[in-house]
C-alpha positions as a LaTeX table, in Angstrom:
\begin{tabular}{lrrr}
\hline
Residue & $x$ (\AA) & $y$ (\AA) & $z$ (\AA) \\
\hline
Unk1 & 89.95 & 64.97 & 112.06 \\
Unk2 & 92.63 & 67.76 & 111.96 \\
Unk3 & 92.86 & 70.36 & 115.01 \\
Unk4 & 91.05 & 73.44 & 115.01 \\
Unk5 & 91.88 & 76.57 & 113.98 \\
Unk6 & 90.84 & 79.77 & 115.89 \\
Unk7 & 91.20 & 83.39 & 114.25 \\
Unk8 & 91.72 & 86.17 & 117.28 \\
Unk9 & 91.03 & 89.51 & 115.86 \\
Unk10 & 92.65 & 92.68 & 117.87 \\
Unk11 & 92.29 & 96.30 & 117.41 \\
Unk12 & 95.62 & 98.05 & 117.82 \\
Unk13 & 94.69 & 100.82 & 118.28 \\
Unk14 & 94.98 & 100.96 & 121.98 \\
Unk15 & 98.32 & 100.36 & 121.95 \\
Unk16 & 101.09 & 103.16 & 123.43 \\
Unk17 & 102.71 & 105.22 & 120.42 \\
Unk18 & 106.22 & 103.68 & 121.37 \\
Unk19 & 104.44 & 99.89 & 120.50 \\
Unk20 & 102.56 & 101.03 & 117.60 \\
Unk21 & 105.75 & 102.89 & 115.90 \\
Unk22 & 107.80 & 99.52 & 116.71 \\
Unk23 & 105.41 & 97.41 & 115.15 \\
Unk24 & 105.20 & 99.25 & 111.85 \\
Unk25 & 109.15 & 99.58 & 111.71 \\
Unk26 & 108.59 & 95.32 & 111.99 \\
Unk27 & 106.31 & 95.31 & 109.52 \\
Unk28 & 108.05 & 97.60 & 107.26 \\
Unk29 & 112.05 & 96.52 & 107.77 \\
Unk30 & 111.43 & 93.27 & 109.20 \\
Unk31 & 113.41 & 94.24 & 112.37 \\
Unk32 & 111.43 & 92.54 & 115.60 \\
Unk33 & 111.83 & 93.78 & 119.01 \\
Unk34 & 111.83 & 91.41 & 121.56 \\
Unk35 & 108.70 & 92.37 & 122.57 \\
Unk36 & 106.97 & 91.49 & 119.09 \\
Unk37 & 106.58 & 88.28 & 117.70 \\
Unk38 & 106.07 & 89.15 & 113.93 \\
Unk39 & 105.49 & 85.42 & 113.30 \\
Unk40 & 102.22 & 85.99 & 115.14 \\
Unk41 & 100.90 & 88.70 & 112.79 \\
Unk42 & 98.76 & 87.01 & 110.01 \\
Unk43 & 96.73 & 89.16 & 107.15 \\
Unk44 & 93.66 & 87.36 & 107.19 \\
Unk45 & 91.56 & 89.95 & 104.99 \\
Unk46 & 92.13 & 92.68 & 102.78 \\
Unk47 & 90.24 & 94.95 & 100.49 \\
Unk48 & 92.22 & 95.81 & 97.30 \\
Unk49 & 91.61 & 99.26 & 96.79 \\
Unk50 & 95.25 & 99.82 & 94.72 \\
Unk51 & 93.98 & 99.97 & 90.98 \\
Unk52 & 90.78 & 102.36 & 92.27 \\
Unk53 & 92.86 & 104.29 & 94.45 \\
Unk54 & 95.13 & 104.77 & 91.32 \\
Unk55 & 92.62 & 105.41 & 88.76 \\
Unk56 & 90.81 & 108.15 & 91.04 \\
Unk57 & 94.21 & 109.96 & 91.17 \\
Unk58 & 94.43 & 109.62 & 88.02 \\
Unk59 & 90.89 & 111.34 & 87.42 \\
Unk60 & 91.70 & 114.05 & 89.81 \\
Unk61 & 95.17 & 114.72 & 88.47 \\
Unk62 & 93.67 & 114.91 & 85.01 \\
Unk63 & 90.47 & 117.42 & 86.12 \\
Unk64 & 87.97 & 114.75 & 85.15 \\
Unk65 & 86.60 & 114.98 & 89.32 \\
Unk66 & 86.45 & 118.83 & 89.00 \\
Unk67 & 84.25 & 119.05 & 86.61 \\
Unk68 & 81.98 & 116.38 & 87.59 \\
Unk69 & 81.09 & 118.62 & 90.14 \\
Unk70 & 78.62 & 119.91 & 86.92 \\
Unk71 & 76.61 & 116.88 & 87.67 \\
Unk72 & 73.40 & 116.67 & 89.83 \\
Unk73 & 75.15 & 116.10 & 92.88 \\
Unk74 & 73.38 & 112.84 & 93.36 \\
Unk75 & 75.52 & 111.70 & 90.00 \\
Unk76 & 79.00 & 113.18 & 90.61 \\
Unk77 & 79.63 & 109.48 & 92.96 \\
Unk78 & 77.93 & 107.42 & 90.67 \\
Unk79 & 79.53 & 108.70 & 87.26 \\
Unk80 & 83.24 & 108.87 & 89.17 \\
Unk81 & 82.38 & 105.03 & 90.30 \\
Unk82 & 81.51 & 104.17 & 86.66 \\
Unk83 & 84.53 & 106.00 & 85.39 \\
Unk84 & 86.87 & 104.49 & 88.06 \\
Unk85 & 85.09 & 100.69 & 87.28 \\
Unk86 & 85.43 & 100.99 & 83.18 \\
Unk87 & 89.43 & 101.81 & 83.83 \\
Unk88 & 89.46 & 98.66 & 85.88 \\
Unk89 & 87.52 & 96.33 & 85.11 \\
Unk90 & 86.35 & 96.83 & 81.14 \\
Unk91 & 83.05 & 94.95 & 80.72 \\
Unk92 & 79.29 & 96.17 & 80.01 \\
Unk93 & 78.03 & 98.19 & 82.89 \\
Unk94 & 74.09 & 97.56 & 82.86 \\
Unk95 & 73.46 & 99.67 & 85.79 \\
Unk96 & 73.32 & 103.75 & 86.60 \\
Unk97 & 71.39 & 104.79 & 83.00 \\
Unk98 & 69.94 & 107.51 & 84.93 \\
Unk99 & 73.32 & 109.27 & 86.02 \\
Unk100 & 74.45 & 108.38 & 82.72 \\
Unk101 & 71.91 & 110.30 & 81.06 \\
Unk102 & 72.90 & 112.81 & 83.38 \\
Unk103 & 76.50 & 112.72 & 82.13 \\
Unk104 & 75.36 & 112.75 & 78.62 \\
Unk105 & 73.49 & 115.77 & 79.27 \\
Unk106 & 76.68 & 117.73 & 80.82 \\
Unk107 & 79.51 & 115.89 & 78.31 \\
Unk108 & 80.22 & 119.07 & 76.00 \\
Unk109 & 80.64 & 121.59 & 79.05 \\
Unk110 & 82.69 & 118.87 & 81.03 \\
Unk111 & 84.58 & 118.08 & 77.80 \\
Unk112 & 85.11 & 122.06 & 77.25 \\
Unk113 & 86.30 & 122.30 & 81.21 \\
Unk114 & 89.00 & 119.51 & 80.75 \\
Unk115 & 90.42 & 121.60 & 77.45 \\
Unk116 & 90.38 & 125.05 & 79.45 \\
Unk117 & 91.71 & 123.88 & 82.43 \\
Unk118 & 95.12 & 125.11 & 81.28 \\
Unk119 & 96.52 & 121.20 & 81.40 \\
Unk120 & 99.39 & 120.50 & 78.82 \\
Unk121 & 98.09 & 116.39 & 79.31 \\
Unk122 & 95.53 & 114.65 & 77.52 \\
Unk123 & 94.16 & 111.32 & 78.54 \\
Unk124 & 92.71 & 109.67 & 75.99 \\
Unk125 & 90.46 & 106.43 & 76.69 \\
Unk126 & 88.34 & 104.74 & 74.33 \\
Unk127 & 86.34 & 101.19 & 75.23 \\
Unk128 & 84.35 & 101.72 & 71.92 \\
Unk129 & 84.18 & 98.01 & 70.55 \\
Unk130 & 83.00 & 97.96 & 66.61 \\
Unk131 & 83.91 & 95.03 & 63.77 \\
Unk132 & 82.54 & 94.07 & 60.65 \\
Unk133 & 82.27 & 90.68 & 59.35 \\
Unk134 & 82.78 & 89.68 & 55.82 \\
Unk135 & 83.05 & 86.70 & 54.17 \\
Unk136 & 84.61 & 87.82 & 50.87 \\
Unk137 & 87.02 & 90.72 & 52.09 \\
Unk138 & 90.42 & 89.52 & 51.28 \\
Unk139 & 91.27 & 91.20 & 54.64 \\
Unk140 & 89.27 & 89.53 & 56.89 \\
Unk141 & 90.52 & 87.27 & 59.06 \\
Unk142 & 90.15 & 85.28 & 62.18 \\
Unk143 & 91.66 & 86.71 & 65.16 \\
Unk144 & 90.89 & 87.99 & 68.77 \\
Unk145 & 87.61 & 90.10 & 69.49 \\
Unk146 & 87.21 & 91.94 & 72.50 \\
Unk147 & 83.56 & 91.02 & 72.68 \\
Unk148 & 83.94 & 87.29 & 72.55 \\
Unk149 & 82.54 & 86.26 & 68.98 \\
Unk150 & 84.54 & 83.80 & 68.03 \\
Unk151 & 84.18 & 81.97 & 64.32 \\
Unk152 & 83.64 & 85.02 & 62.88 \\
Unk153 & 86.21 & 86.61 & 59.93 \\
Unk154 & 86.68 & 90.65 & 60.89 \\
\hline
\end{tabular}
């Protein structure tokens, strides 16, 4: 039976400014005072917040988060969370119909916002998926389809 492994976890947060700023420089440059064994700091967890983080900048930048604020303000988080989750991760969403709705209800004045906003930009984003099949169309053919059907001609 192999050894066992103990994880210490440490808050660094009481450390003196001087220790802290030498400890990101490590981290950063891979310089190491004598004082800091940077073989000793492990990641054990992370959150990856990167592709959100982007896509919410991305939302602001564009004006879609201003006018959100047109939403019940019990729907502005759970519209931006839908909007931030179809940019990064592109699948049915069977949840949230009710801030939906709610969306629905405010589209044409958000839409009109985001064209008066004075931007030069337009993002465009479309996750509409639509084929036809057809057996006798000389242009259908078998190929990749975003919604999984496979054997079918499109």
């Amino acid at each position: 039976m192999g050894g066992r492994k103990e994880k210490i976890h440490q808050s660094l947060s009481h450390l003196p400014d001087h220790a802290a700023g030498a400890l990101e420089r490590a981290l950063r440059d891979g310089t190491q005072p004598e004082y800091v064994d940077i073989n000793a700091i492990v990641f054990e967890e992370a959150v990856d917040f990167g592709a959100a983080w982007a896509a919410c900048r991305v939302a602001g930048d564009l004006g879609i988060l201003d006018q959100l604020e047109q939403l019940p303000e019990a729907h502005r988080l759970p519209i931006q969370a839908m909007i931030i989750d179809r940019v990064i991760n592109p699948r049915p969403l069977p949840r949230w119909y009710q801030a939906l709705e709610s969306l629905a209800d405010h589209q044409k004045a958000i839409r009109n916002g985001l064209f008066q906003g004075g931007s030069k930009r337009i993002f465009l984003y479309d996750i509409t998926s639509t084929y036809f099949e057809d057996k006798c169309c000389p242009l259908a053919a078998f190929g990749y389809n975003r919604d999984g059907k496979k054997g079918k001609r499109q």
